[in-house]
C-alpha positions as CSV (number, residue, x, y, z in Angstrom):
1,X,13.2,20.2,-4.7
2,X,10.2,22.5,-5.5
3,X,7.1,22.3,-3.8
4,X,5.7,20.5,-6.9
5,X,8.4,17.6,-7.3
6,X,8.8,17.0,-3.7
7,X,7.9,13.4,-2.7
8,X,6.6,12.2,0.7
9,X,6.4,8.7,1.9
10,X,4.0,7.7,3.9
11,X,3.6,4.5,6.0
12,X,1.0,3.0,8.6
13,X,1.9,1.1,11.5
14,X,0.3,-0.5,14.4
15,X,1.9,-2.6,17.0
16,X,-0.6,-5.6,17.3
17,X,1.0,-6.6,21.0
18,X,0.4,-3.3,22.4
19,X,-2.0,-4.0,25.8
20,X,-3.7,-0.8,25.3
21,X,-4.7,-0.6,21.5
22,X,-5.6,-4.3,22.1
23,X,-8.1,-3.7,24.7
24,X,-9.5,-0.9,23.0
25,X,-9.7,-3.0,20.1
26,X,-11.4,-6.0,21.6
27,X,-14.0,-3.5,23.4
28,X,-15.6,-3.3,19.3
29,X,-14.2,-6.3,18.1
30,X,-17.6,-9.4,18.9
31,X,-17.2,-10.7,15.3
32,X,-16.0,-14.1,14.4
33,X,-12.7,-14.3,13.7
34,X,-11.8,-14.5,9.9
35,X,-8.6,-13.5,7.5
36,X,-10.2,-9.9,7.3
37,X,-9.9,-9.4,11.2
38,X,-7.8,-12.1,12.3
39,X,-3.8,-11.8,14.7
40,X,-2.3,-12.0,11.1
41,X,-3.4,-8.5,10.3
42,X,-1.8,-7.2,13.7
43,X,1.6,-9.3,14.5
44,X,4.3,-8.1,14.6
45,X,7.6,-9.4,12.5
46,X,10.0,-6.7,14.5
47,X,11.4,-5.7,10.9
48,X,10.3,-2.5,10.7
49,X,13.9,-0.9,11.4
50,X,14.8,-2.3,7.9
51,X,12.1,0.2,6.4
52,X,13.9,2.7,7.5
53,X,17.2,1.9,6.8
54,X,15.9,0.7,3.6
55,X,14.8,4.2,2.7
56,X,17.5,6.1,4.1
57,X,20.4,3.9,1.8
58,X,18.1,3.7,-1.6
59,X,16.0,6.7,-0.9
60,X,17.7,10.0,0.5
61,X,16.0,12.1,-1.7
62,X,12.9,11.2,-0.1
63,X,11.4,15.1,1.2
64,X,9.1,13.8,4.6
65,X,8.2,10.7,6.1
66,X,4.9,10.6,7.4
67,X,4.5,8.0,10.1
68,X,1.7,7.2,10.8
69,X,0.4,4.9,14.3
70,X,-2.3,4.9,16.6
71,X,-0.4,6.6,19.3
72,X,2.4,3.5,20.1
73,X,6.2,4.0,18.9
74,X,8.9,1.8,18.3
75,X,11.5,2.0,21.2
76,X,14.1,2.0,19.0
77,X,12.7,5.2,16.7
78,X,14.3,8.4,17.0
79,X,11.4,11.0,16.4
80,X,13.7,13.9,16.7
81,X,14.8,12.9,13.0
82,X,14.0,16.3,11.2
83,X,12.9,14.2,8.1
84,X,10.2,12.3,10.2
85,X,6.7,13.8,10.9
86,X,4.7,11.3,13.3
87,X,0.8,11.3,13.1
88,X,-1.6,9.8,15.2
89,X,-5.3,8.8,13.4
90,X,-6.8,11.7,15.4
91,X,-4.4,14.2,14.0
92,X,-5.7,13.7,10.6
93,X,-8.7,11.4,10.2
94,X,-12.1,13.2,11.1
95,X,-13.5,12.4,14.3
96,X,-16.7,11.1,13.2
97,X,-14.5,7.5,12.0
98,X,-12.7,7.5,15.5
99,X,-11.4,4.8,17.1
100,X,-10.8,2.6,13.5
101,X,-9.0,-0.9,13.8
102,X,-9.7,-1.2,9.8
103,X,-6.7,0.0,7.5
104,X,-9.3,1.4,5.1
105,X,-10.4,4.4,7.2
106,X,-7.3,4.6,7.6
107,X,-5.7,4.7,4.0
108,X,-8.7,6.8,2.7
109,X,-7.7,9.8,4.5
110,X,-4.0,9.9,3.9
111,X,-4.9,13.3,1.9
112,X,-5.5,15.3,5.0
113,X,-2.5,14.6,6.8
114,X,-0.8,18.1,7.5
115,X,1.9,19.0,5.6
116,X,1.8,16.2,3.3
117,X,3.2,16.8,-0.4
118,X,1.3,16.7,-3.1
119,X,3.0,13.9,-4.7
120,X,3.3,10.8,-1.9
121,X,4.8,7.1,-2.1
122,X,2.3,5.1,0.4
123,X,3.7,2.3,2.2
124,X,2.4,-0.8,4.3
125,X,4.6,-2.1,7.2
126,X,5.1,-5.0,5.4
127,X,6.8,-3.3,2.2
128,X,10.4,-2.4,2.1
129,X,12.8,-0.3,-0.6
130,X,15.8,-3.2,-1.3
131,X,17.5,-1.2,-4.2
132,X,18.1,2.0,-5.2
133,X,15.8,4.1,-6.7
134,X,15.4,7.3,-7.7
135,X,12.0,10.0,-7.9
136,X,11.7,9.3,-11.6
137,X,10.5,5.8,-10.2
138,X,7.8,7.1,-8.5
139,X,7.0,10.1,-10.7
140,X,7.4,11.0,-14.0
141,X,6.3,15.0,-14.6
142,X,3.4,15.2,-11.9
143,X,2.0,11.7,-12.8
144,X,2.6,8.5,-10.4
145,X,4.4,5.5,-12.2
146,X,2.2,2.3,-12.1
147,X,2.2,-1.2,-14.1
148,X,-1.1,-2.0,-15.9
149,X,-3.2,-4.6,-16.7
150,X,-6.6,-5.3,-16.7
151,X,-7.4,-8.7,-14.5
152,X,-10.2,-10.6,-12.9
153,X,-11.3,-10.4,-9.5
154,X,-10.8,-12.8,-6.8
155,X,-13.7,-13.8,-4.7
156,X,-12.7,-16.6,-3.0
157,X,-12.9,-17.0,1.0
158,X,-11.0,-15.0,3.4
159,X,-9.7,-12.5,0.1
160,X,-9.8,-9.1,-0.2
161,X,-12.0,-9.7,-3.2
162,X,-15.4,-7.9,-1.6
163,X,-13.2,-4.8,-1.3
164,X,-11.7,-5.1,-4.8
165,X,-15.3,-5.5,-5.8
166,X,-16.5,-2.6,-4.3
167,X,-13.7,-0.2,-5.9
168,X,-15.0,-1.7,-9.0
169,X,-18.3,-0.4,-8.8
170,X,-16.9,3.2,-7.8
171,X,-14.7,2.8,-11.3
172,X,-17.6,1.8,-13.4
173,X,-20.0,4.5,-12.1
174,X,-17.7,6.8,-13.4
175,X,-15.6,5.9,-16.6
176,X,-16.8,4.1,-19.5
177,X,-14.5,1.7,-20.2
178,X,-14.9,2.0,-23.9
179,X,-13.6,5.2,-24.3
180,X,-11.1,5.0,-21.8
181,X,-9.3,2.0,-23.5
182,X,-9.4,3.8,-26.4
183,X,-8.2,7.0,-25.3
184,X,-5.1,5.4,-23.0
185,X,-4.4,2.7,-25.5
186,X,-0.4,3.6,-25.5
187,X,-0.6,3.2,-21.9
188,X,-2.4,0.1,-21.6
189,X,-0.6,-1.6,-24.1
190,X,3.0,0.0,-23.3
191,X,5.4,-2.7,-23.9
192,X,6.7,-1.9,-20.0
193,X,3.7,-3.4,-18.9
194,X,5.5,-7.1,-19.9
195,X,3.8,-9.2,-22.3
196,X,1.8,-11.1,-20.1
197,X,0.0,-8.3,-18.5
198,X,-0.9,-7.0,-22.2
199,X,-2.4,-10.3,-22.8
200,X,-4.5,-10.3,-19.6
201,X,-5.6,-6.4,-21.2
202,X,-6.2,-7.7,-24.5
203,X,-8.1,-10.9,-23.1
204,X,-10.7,-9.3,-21.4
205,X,-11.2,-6.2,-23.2
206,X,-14.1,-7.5,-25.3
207,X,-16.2,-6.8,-21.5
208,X,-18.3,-3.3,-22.0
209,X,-16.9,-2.9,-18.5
210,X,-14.0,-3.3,-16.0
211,X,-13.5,-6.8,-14.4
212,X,-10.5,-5.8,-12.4
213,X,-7.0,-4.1,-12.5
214,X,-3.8,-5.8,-12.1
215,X,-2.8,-5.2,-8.7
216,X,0.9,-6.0,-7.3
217,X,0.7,-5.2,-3.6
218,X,3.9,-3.0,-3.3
219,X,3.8,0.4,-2.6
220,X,2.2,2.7,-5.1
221,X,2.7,6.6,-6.0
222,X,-0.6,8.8,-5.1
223,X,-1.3,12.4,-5.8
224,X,-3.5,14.5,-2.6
225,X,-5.7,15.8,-5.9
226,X,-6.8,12.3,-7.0
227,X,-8.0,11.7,-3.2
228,X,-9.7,14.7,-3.3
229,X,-11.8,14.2,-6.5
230,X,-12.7,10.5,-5.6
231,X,-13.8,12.0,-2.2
232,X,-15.9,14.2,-3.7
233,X,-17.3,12.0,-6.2
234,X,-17.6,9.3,-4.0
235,X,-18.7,11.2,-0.8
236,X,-21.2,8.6,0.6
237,X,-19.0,5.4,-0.7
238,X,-15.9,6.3,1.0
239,X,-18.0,8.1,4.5
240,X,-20.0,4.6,5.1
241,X,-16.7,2.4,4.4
242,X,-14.7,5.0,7.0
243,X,-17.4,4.4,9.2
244,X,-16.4,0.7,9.8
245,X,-14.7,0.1,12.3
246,X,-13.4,-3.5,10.9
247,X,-13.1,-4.4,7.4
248,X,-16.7,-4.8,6.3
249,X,-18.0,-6.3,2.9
250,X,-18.6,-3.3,0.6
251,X,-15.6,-1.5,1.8
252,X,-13.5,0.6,-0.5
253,X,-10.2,1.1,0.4
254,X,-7.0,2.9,-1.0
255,X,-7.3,0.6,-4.1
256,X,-9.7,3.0,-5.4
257,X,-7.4,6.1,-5.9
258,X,-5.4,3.6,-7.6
259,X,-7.8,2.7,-10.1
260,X,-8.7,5.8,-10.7
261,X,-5.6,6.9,-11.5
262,X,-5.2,3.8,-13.9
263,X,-8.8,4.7,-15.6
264,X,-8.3,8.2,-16.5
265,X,-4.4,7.4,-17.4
266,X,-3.0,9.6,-14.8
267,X,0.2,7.8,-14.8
268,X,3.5,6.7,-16.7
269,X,4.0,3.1,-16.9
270,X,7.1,1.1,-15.1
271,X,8.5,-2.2,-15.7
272,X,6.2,-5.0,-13.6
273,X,9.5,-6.3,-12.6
274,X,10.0,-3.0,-10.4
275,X,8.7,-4.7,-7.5
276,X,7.0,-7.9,-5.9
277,X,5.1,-9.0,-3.9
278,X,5.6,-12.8,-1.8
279,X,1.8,-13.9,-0.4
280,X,4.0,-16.0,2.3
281,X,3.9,-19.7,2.1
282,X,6.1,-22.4,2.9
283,X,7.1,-23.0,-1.2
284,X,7.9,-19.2,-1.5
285,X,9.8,-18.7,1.9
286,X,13.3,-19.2,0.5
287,X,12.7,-18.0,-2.4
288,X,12.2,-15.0,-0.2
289,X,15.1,-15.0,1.8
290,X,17.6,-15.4,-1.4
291,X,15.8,-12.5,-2.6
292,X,16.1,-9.9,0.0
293,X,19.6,-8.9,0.0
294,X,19.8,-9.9,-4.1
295,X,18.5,-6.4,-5.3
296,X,16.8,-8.2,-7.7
297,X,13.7,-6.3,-7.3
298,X,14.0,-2.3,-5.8
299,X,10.9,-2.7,-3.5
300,X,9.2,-6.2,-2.3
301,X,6.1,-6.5,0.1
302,X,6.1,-9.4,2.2
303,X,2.5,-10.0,2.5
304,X,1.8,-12.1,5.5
305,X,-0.8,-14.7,5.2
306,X,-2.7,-17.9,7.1
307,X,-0.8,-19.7,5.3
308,X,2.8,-18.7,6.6
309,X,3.8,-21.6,9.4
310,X,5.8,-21.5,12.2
311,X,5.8,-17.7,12.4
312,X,8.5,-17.5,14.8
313,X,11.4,-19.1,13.2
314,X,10.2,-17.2,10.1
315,X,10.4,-13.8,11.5
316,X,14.0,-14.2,12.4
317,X,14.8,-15.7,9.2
318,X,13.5,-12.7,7.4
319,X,15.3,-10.7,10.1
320,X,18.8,-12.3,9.2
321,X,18.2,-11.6,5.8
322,X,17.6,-8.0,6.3
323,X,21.0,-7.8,8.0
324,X,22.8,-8.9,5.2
325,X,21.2,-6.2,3.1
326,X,21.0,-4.0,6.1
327,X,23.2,-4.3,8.5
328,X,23.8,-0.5,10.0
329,X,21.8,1.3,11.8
330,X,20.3,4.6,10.3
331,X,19.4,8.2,11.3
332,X,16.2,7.2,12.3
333,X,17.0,4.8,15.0
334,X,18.4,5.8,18.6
C-alpha cells in the first residue's frame, strides 16, 4: 500500500485487575461510584486474544496495530510482532492530562500517536472483527465508511448521554444544519443507510438543529486530519474534557470526530447491518453467543453493562464461543 491507502488499527486497553494502575487510580478516584466510573468499565473478560486473532484471519491487510495500554501487557502478547507498535498514554498524550483513568483523554488524542497512518480503524477492547473484510470497508477513496442517521439523545441515568450532549453542542457551533442536509442529502438518505435509519433522518429533520446522530458502538474509520481540525476548532472544549481525570458531565469524547465527519459528509455510507453492537443483558446473551462464530455480522462490540449478571459464567461462555470462531492461536500471541 501507499502511504495514503495504508490503514492502521488502533485499540485501547487497560487491565482493570492490575495492583498498580488500581492503586494509582484509587489515589484520584473519591467520587461515588456510578455506571461512568464504576468495575464494569475496568473488568476484565480475558477475550482479548480473540481481537487479535480476529484481525489477523479477517484483516491481514491491516498496515500497523497501535496498542495502546497504560504500561501493563498481556502475558500472552508477543510484542516482537513487526506489525505491532505498543504505546503507553505518556508516549503520545501531552503531559499536562497525565495520569487519565477516563477513556476520553484518552481517545481524543489518538492523532498524535507516532507513526500513526493517516487513515485509522479505532477499536475498544470490547469490539472484535468476526468476518472478513476488506479496506474498502473501512475506506472508500480517502473518506471513512459510516452508517447515518439522525437520532435523539439519551439522557437517562448512568448513560453516556451528557457526553453525547456535549459533542452536540461542538457540532452545532459549527455547522448549520440546514445547509448541511441539504448539501449531503444523497448521503443521508442513501438507501445503505436501511429504511429505518432514513425514517429517523426524515423524522426529525424539521429541527433547525441537530438532536443526535445514530451511533452503533462498533468500531469506526477516523482520518488524523479530522482530529486535527476539531482540535483546533475546539481547542478549549477538548483541553478541559482531557483534563478530567474521570468521565465528567460536559465531556466530549471521540464521538465528536465522528460527527464531524457525519456533518460535513466526509464519508461513504455502509450497510447498518455491517456491524452490531449487544448492550449485554440476560434476554440478549444467547442471542450473542449464536452470533459469534455465525459471521453474520463482520464486526460486533460486546458492550458490557450493569445489567449483565453473573459475570463469571458469562465470560467463559463468550470465551467458548470465540473458540469456535477462533480456535488457533495467531502471530501475535507467544
Amino acid at each position: 500500500m501507499s502511504d495514503t491507502e495504508k490503514i492502521d488499527f488502533v485499540i485501547i486497553w487497560v487491565d482493570g485487575s492490575d495492583p498498580e494502575w488500581r492503586a494509582e487510580k484509587d489515589k484520584y478516584d473519591t467520587k461515588k461510584k456510578t455506571n461512568a466510573n464504576s468495575e464494569v468499565r475496568y473488568r476484565d473478560w480475558d477475550n482479548l486474544q480473540y481481537w487479535f486473532r480476529g484481525v489477523e484471519k479477517f484483516a491481514p491487510w491491516v498496515n500497523k496495530i497501535h496498542f495502546v495500554t497504560w504500561g501493563h501487557l498481556p502475558k500472552w502478547l508477543d510484542t516482537t510482532n513487526p506489525k505491532l507498535h505498543i504505546v503507553n498514554h505518556k508516549d503520545y498524550i501531552p503531559q499536562q492530562y497525565l495520569p487519565t483513568f477516563s477513556a476520553n483523554p484518552i481517545e481524543l488524542n489518538l492523532h498524535r500517536i507516532e507513526g500513526l497512518a493517516e487513515q485509522f480503524v479505532f477499536f475498544n477492547d470490547d469490539m472484535f472483527l468476526t468476518a472478513p473484510v476488506s479496506p474498502g470497508d473501512f475506506f472508500v477513496n480517502g473518506k471513512p465508511c459510516d452508517t447515518f442517521a439522525l437520532d435523539c439523545i439519551n439522557f437517562a441515568p448512568d448513560t453516556a448521554g451528557f457526553i453525547n450532549g456535549a459533542d452536540l453542542t461542538v457540532i452545532n457551533a459549527f455547522f448549520d444544519k440546514k445547509s448541511v442536509c441539504k448539501k449531503n442529502k444523497k448521503l443521508y438518505l442513501d438507501p445503505k443507510n436501511g429504511i429505518r435509519n432514513i425514517m429517523r433522518t426524515l423524522l426529525l429533520s424539521a429541527w433547525g438543529y441537530f438532536p443526535g446522530f445514530y451511533y452503533q458502538h462498533v468500531p469506526a474509520g477516523f482520518l488524523k486530519s479530522t482530529y486535527n481540525t476539531v482540535w483546533e476548532k475546539a481547542f478549549d472544549t477538548l483541553d478541559t474534557t482531557c483534563h478530567n481525570k474521570f468521565r465528567t458531565p460536559g465531556d466530549v469524547n471521540q464521538w465528536v470526530m465522528k460527527f464531524w465527519q457525519l456533518a460535513s459528509g466526509n464519508f461513504k455510507v455502509r450497510k447498518d447491518s455491517f456491524a452490531l453492537c449487544y448492550h449485554l443483558k440476560e434476554n440478549n446473551y444467547q442471542k450473542l453467543l449464536d452470533d459469534i462464530p455465525s459471521k453474520n455480522h463482520c464486526m460486533i462490540c460486546i458492550n458490557d453493562t450493569a445489567d449483565t449478571l453473573d459475570f463469571e459464567g458469562k465470560k467463559e461462555g463468550v470465551k467458548q464461543a470465540f473458540e469456535k470462531l477462533l480456535p488457533d492461536k495467531c502471530s501475535f500471541e507467544l
